[in-house]
Structure formats: structure tokens, C-alpha cells
C-alpha positions in Angstrom: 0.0 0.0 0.0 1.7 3.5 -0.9 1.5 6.2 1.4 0.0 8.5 -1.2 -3.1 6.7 -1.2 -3.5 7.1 3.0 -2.8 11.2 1.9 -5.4 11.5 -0.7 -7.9 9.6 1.4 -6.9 11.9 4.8 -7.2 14.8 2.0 -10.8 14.2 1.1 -12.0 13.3 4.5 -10.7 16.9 5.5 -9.7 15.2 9.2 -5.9 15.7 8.8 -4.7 19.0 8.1 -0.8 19.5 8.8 -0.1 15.5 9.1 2.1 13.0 7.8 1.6 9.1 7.4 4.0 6.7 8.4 3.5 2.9 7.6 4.2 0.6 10.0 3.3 -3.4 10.9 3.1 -5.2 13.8 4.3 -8.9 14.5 1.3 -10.0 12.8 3.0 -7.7 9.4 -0.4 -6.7 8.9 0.3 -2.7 7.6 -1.0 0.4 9.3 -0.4 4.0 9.0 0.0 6.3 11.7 -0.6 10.1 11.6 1.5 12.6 12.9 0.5 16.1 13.2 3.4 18.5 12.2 2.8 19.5 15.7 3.9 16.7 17.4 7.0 15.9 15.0 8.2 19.2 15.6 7.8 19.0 19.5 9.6 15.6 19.7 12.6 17.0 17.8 12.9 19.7 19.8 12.9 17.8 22.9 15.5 15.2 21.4 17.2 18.6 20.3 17.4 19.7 24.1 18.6 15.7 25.2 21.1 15.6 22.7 22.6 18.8 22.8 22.4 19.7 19.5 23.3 22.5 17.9 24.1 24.5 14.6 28.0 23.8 14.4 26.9 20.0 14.4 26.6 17.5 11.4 23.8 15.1 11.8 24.4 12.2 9.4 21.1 10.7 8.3 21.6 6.9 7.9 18.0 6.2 7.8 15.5 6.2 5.3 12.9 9.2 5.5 10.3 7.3 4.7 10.7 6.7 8.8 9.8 8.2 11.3 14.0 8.1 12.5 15.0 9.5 9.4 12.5 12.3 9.0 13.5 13.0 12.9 16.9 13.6 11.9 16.0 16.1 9.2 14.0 18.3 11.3 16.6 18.3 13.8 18.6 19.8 11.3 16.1 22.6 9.8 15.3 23.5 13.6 18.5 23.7 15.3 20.3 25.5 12.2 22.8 22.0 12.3 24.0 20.5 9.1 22.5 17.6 7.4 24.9 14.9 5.9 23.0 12.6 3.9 23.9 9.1 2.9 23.3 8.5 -0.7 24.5 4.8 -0.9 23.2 1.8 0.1 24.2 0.6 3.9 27.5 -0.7 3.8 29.5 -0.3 7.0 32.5 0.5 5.8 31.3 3.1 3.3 29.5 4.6 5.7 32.6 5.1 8.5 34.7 6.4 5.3 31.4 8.9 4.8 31.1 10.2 8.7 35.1 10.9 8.3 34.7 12.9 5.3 31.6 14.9 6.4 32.8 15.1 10.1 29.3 14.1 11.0 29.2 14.5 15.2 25.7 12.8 15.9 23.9 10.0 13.9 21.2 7.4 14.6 21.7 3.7 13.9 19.4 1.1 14.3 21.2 -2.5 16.0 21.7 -3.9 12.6 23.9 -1.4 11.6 25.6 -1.1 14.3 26.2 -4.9 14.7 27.6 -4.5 10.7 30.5 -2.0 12.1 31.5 -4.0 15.1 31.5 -7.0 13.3 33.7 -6.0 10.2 36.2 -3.7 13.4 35.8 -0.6 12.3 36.9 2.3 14.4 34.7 5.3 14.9 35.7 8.8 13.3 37.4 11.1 15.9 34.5 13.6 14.9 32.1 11.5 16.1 30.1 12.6 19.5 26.7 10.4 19.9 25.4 7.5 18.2 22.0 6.7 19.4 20.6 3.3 18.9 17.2 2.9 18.5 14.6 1.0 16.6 15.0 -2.2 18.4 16.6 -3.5 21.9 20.3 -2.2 22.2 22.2 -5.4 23.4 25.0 -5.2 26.1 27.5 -7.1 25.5 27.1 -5.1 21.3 27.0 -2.0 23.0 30.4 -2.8 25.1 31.8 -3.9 21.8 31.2 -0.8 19.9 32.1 1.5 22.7 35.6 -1.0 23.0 35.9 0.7 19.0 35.0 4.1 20.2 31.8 4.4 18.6 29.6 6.5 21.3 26.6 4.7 21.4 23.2 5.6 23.2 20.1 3.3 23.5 17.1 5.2 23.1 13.8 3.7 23.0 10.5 5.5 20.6 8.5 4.2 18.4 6.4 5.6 15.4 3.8 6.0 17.4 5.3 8.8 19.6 7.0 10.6 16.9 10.4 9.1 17.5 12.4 9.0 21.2 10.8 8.9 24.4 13.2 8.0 26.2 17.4 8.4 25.3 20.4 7.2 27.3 22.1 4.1 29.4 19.1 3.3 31.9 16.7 5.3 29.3 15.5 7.8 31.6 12.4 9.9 30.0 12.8 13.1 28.0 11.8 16.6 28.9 7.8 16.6 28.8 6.5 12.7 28.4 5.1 11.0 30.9 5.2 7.2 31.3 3.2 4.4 33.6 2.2 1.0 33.8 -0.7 -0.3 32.7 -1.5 -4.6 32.7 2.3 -5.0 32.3 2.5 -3.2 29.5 3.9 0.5 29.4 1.2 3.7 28.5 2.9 7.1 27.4 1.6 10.5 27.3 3.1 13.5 26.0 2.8 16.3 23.0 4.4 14.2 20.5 1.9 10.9 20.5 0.3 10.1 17.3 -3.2 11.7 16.2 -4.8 8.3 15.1 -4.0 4.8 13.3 -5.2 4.2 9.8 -5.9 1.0 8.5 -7.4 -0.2 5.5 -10.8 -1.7 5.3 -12.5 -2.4 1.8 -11.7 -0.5 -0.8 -11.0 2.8 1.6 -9.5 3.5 5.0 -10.7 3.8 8.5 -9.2 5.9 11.4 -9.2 5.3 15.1 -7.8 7.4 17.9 -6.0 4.7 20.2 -5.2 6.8 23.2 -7.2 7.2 26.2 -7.5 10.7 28.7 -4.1 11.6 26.7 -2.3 8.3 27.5 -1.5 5.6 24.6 -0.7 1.9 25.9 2.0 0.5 24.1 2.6 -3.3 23.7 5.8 -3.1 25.4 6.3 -4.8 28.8 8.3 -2.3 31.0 9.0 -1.3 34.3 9.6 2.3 35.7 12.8 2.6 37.5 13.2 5.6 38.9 13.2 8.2 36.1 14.3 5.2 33.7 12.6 2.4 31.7 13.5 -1.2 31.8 12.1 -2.8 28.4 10.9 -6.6 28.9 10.0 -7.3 25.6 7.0 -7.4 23.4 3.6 -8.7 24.8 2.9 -10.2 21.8 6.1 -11.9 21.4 4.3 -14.2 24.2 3.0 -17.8 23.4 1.0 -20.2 24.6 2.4 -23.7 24.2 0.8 -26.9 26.1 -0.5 -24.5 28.6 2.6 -22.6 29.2 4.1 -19.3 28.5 7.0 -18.8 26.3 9.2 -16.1 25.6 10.1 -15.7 22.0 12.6 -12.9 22.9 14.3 -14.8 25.2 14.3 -18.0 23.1 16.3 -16.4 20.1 19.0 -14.7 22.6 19.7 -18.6 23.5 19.9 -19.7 19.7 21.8 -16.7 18.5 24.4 -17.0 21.6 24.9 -21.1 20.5 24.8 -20.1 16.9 26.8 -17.2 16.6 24.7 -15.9 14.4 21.5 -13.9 13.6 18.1 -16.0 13.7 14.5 -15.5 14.3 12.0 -17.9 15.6 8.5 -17.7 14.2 5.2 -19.6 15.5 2.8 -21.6 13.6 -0.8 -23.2 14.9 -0.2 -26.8 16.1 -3.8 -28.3 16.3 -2.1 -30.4 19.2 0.3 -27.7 21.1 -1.4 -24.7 20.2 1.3 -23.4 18.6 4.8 -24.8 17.0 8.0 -22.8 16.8 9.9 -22.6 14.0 13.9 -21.8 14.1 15.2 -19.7 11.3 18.8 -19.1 11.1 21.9 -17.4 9.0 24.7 -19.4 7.3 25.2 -23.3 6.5 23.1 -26.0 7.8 24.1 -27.2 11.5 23.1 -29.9 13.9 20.6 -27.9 16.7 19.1 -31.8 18.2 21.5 -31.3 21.4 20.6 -27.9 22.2 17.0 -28.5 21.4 17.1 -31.4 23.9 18.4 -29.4 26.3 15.4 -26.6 26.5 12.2 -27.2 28.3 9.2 -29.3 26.1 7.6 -26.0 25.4 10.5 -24.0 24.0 12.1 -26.5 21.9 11.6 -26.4 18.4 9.8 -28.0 15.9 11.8 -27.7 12.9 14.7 -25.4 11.8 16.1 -23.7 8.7 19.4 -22.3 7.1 19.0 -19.3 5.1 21.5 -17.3 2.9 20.0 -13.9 4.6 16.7 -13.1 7.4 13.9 -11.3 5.4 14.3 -7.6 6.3 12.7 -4.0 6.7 14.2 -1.0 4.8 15.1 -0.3 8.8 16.9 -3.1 9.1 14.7 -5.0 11.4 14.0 -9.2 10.7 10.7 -9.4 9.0 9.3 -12.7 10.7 5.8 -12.2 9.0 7.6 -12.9 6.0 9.0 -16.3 7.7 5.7 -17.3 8.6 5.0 -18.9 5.5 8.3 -20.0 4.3 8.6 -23.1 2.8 12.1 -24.7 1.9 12.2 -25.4 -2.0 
């Protein structure tokens, strides 16, 4: 679905002056749009503005497609703090890209973990220029962060989402910017703050429908959290929780077990067992390898069902694994 069709339809119904439409998907891959007022985008970069430090002698290099919510994020940092704006005109490649920061003497950029896993893994040393990479778009990992700091790279988690226009939260122990607010509700963590989302637009027919998801101000994310202190400690997804002969599995914390044995990238994906409720499927990078010892050695629930070697993991244009694209994969 192209964007411009979500604009002409927002266009006619007359609802969304002064917005833009982001497309998004859940774990399910099923697409939705989110608007965001020019209000609210503008708000959240001038609070990420303020956390950063930003300011007009820097050069931001944009390393993310605008088509995101990230990338956009980055240019109106620029236009609004008077910064410059490096942008990368080549496809992702690690190495071209620490070759382009040196030239450009870019001082803040914004990675997602893929990317940043690419530098570490091919050892490439940050340029001196370089003041703040923050990480965002999925969890940062530890023992990756560690690694890339070990090369000089200065990274900083940040968590955000579309949803909220971009950061909500930036730094180690991710403590809240200036202006949101944050709680828990059923587990899962509920935001409120000037830069959340006007409403969700999903198709229905031949047309579009558009709900407002938030409640009294405050939208409930499906992220399990917990508040500590001024900081938030991200559990993982709700709905990467499964049900498997009456137990509760964690899908998050499955793959860090097979990508630790591995070595590798993977992603696990579920598929309806009429007997179990559900089966888990093991997809993995690289040549084929014996998994039956390690699989033996997880509880009945979490073991797998049947694994599968794959040149390269389906991705997004962000970089992240697209498991709904998994969940019908067949080998040939």
C-alpha cells in the first residue's frame, strides 16, 4: 500500500490538516499508517534537540530512510536547530558509511542495532568527529554496545516508536525526555506526551478507516516495561508471548539462546499446532548445523519444531527481521 493513497484519502475526508503518514506493521505484518501532526513531530525534535545537545555547528548524518519516522526525525533536527545535514546517498555498507562520517565530520547519527552490529563485526573504528550514536529502533544489546564503545563508537540506546514521533526515552538506563510521561498499565507501558500520534489508519474495503487509540491523553504500548526511577526497563513485546501446552513462552528470550549457541543472527516464528497450540519454527543465517543437542536441552515448550538455514533473514528498509515474511516459508 503507498503512502500517497493514505494522503489522498486523509485529503478528502478533511480530518488531517498538517499530518504526515507513516507505515508501520506489527508482529502480525499486517500494515497500518500512523498520523502525525506537524505539531507533534516538531515537538519531539525539539525535545531530542534539548537531550542531545544539539546545535548549529553540528553534522547530523542521516543513515535512515525518511520514509521513517527516525529518518524524518533527523531532518527536522537539522532545519530546527540550524545544524547541518549529511545525507547518505548509498546503500548501507559499514565501511562506506565510517569512510562517509570521516569525510563529512558528521558529530551525531542514529543507527538502528543492525547497523551497528555490521560496524562492530567488520572492526571498524569510529571517526574522531564523532560525539553520539544513538541506537534505536529495536533493543540495544549489552554485550554489542560494550563492543562498539571498546571501537570508540559512542553509542546511546534510546527507545521510541512511530507511534510517539520518535524518542521517548534516550540514554544508558533510558530515563524519559523533557515533557513525556510514562506508567504501567496490565504490564504493559502507557505514554503520554505532546508528540503521540493523532490516530492509526488501516485499510478496510476498498477505503481507509481511522481510530484514535489513546485514552485521557495516554497511549498503551505493547511493550512490557517497568519504571525505575526516572528510567525504563524494556521486557520485551507482549505479543512476542506464546502459549504452548498451557505454558508461557518467551520468544525474545528464546532467540538470545539460539543466537548465543549459533553465533549468528536468527529468528524464531510460530505456527498453529492443532495439538500444542502453537509450533516454533527456528530460522537461522549461514550453513546448515546440527541444533538436536541444544533443542534437547530446552524445556518441552521452548524446543523447536523444525529449523532452517538461510542465505540472509527477510528484512525491513530499517533493518529489522521481518518474521511475518518467515511465517509462510517453505524450503524449495
Amino acid at each position: 500500500m503507498l503512502v500517497n493513497e493514505v494522503e489522498a484519502w486523509a485529503k478528502k475526508s478533511g480530518g488531517f490538516k498538517r499530518h504526515r503518514f507513516f507505515r508501520t506493521s506489527g508482529s502480525s505484518g499486517r500494515e497500518k499508517w500512523v498520523a502525525l501532526s506537524d505539531e507533534a513531530l516538531e515537538w519531539s525534535a525539539r525535545s531530542v534537540i534539548e537531550a542531545l545537545g544539539i546545535a548549529s555547528k553540528d553534522v547530523l548524518g542521516l543513515a535512515l530512510p525518511v520514509i521513517h519516522v527516525g529518518g524524518y526525525g533527523m531532518v527536522l533536527r537539522a532545519e530546527i536547530s540550524g545544524a547541518s545535514l549529511a545525507k547518505l546517498e548509498v546503500r548501507w555498507n559499514a565501511g562506506s558509511f565510517t569512510d562517509w562520517c570521516d569525510v563529512n565530520r558528521v558529530t551525531i547519527s542514529s543507527l538502528v542495532p543492525t547497523q551497528l552490529y555490521d560496524l562492530v563485526s567488520a572492526r571498524l573504528s569510529c571517526p574522531t568527529s564523532m560525539r553520539t550514536v544513538v541506537v534505536g529502533g529495536g533493543p540495544l544489546d549489552e554485550e554489542l554496545a560494550r563492543k562498539a564503545r571498546d571501537l570508540r563508537w559512542p553509542v546511546v540506546p534510546s527507545y521510541g516508536m512511530t507511534e510517539t514521533s520518535s524518542q521517548v526515552a534516550t540514554g544508558d538506563g533510558l530515563p524519559l525526555l523533557q515533557g513525556w510521561e510514562a506508567k504501567i498499565v496490565d504490564g504493559k507501558l502507557a505514554l503520554k506526551g505532546d508528540g503521540l500520534l493523532t490516530a492509526i489508519i488501516r485499510r478496510e474495503g476498498d477505503g481507509f478507516v481511522a481510530g484514535d487509540p489513546k485514552t485521557d491523553g495516554w497511549y498503551v504500548t505493547n511493550d512490557r516495561c517497568e519504571l525505575i526511577g526516572k528510567g525504563l526497563r524494556v521486557l520485551g513485546r507482549a505479543d512476542r508471548l506464546v502459549k504452548i501446552l498451557g505454558e508461557l513462552v518467551n520468544l525474545e528470550e528464546l532467540e538470545k539462546f539460539w543466537r548465543e549457541k549459533l553465533k549468528r543472527e536468527v529468528a524464531l516464528v510460530d505456527r498453529p499446532n492443532e495439538r500444542c497450540g502453537v509450533s516454533l519454527f527456528l530460522f537461522y543465517e549461514g550453513t546448515e548445523v546440527d541444533l538436536a543437542r541444544w533443542n534437547a536441552s530446552l524445556p518441552g515448550p521452548g524446543r523447536i519444531a523444525g529449523a532452517i538455514a538461510v542465505d540472509l533473514l527477510p528484512r525491513s528498509t530499517l533493518g529489522k527481521i521481518d518474521r511475518s515474511a518467515l511465517r509462510d516459508f517453505h524450503e524449495d
